[in-house]
N, C-alpha and C positions, 0 to 999 in steps of 0.2 A: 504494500500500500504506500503511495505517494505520501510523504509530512506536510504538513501544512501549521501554518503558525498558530497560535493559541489562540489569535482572533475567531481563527476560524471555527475550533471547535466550541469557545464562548454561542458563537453564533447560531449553531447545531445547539446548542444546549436551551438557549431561545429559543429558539423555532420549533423545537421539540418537547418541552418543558411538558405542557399541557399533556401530552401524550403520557407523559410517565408516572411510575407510581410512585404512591408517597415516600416510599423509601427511596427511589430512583431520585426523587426531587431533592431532598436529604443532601444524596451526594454530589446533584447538581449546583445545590447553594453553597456547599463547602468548596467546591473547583474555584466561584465564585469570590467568594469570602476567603478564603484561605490557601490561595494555591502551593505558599511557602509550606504547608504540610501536607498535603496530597501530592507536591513533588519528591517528596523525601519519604513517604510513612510508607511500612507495608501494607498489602491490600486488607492484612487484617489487623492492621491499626488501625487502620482508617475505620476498616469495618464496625470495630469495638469501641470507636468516639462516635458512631452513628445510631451505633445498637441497631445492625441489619446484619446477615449475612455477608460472609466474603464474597461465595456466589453473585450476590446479588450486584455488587462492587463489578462485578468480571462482567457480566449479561449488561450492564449499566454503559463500560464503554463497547462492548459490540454494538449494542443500538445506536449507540455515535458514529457508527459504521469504524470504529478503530479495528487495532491487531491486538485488544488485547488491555488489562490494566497499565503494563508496560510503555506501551505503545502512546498512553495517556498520560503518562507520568513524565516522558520524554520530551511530551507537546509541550505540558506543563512549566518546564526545568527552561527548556526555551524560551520562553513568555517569559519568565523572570530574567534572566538573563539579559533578555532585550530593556526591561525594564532597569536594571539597572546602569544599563548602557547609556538609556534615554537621559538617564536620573543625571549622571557622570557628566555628559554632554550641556545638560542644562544647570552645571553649577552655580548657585550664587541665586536662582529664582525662587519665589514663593510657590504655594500651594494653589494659589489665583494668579500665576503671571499670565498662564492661557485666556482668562478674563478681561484682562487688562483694560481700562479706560471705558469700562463699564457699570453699571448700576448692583450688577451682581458682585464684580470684585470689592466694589465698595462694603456691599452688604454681608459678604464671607469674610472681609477681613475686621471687619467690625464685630464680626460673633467671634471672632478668633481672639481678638484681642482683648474681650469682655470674657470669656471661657478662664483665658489666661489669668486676666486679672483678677479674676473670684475666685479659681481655684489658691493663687500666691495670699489671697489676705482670710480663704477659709483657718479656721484656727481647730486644729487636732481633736484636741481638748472639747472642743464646743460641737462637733459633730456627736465622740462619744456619747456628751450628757444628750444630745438631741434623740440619740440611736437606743440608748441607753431607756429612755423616760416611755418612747416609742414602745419599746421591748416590753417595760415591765407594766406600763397600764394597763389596767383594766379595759379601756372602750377608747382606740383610739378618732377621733373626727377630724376629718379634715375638710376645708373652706377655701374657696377660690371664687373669683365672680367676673365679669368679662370676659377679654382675654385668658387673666389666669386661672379661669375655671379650667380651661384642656389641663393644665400643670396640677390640680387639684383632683382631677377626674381620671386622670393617667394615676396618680399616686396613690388614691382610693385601691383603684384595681389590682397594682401591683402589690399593696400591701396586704389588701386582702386576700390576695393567694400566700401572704406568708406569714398569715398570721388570723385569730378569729375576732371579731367585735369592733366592725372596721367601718366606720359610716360617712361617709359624704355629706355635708351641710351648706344645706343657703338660706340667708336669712329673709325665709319667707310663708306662708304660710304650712307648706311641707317640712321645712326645719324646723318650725319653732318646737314641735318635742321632743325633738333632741337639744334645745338648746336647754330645754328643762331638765332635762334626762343626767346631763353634765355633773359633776362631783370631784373633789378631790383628787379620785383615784384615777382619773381618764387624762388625756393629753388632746388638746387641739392645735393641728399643724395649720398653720394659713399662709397662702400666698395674696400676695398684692401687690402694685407698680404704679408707678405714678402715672395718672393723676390720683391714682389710689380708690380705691370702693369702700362706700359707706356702707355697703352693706357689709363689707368682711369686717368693716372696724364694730359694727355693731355683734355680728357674730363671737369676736374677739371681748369687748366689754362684755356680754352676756358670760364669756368663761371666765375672764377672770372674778367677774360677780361669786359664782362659785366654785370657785378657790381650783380652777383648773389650772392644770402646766400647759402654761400655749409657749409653743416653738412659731416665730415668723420669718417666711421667706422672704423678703422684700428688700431696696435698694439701700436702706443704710440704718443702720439702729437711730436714728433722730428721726427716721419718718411716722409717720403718723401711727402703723403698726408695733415699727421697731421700740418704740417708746412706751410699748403698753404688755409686750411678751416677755414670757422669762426668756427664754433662749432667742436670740437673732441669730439668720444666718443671712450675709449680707450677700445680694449678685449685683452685677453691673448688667443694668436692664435698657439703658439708651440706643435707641435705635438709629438708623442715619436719615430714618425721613420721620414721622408724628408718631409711627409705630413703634414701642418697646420690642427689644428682640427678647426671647423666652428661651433660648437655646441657654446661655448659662443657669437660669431656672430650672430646664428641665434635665440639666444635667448633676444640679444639688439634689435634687427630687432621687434620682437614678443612685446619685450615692448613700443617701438615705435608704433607698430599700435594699442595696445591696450589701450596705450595713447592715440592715434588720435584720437580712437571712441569712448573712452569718455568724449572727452571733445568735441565732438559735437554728442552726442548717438542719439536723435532723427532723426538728418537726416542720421546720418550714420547707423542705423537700417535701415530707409526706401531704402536707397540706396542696403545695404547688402539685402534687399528682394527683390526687383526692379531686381536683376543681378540674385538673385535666382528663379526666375520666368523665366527669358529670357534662364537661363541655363537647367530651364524645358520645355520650350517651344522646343528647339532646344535636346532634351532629350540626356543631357550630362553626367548624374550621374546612374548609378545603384539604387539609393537609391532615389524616388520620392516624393510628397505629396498622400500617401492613407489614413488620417485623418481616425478613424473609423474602419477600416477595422480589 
């Protein structure tokens, strides 16, 4: 069989994708996502980071019309190679110089250098107690309203796959019994950005009324939020046109759950399977368990 560059089989893997099963699709997003380890790993590493068959790995690239897993690992090895060729050649460029003197470089290097900036002034210490308060509450809630409802409604979710007593709040007439419900022993995480929402500052006074630990995401402990939570975590949320950008938001948010479910991994796996079975049961995903296939 003729070689062809790793374009090409990316593009077979496209155009084919639909066609394959869910295990098949597995090993197509890892070609994707991770080629520096499908160039290197045996066909039953790979297999055993996939939880599929090796078989399955092997029948995977015949349908690419390949020679073979070999044969796809070599396509692989090439593509990287060239990539680093490209890399070498373009020394001294950004991550957006292909953008250049556009509305998107402008807006990619703006989340780049607000990611940057809120990760360097997060403080260690102050994720813990956020991770920490998260863990051991009783009834965590968590609040978002505009814009930063998706950041609030993302984190709801995630949480509650790892973990139980997990509630979503707006302050309105569907929230208001949980705002009653609050106590001591529960935590409420809120996000907000300026121009800031009166409804999360209100959701926010109603907990600390009773005596809840609220954690706030928002742009600086002197904002309207920051000044009323026990724990701040501060993001740089300024956007380059009237829009806040959410991207270092939703990437505090992401290290909060992935705090959470470490530091309790065992039940928060079991849980994250538990909701992933019930979401097969009720067949919610395109993408199922066919082990083997």
């Amino acid at each position: 069989m003729t070689t062809a560059p790793m374009d090409d089989v990316a593009e077979t893997v496209r155009s084919k994708y639909d066609k394959l099963t869910n295990s098949q699709k597995r090993i197509a997003e890892t070609i994707i996502e991770d080629p520096e380890f499908v160039a290197f790993a045996t066909v039953d590493k790979l297999a055993s980071r996939l939880d599929v068959a090796a078989s399955t790995v092997v029948r995977f690239a015949y349908k690419l019309g390949l020679d073979g897993y070999q044969d796809l690992q070599e396509r692989v090895r090439r593509q990287i190679r060239q990539q680093y060729r490209t890399a070498s050649n373009t020394e001294g460029s950004t991550p957006t110089s292909h953008l250049a003197d556009t509305p998107f470089q402008a807006s990619l290097d703006r989340d780049l250098a607000h990611l940057q900036r809120t990760a360097r002034s997060l403080d260690r210490d102050v994720l813990d107690r956020a991770v920490t308060a998260m863990s051991e509450a009783e009834h965590v809630y968590i609040t978002g309203d505009l814009t930063s409802y998706c950041l609030a409604y993302f984190t709801a979710i995630a949480v509650g796959r790892a973990r139980e007593k997990v509630r979503l709040v707006r302050a309105d007439a569907e929230g208001a019994t949980a705002l009653l419900e609050m106590g001591p022993d529960d935590v409420l995480l809120a996000y907000t950005f300026p121009p800031y929402s009166r409804n999360v500052l209100r959701v926010v006074d109603s907990a600390v009324r009773r005596r809840t630990l609220t954690i706030g995401v928002t742009d600086a402990a002197i904002s309207p939020v920051g000044q009323r939570v026990s724990i701040v975590l501060s993001v740089m949320a300024s956007g380059i046109g009237p829009q806040n950008t959410l991207v270092p938001g939703l990437a505090v948010a992401n290290a909060l759950v992935n705090g959470l479910i470490q530091r309790n991994e065992d039940t928060s796996l079991e849980r994250y399977k538990a909701v992933g079975s019930l979401a097969g049961d009720w067949d919610l995903f395109l993408l199922g368990p066919d082990h083997g296939t």
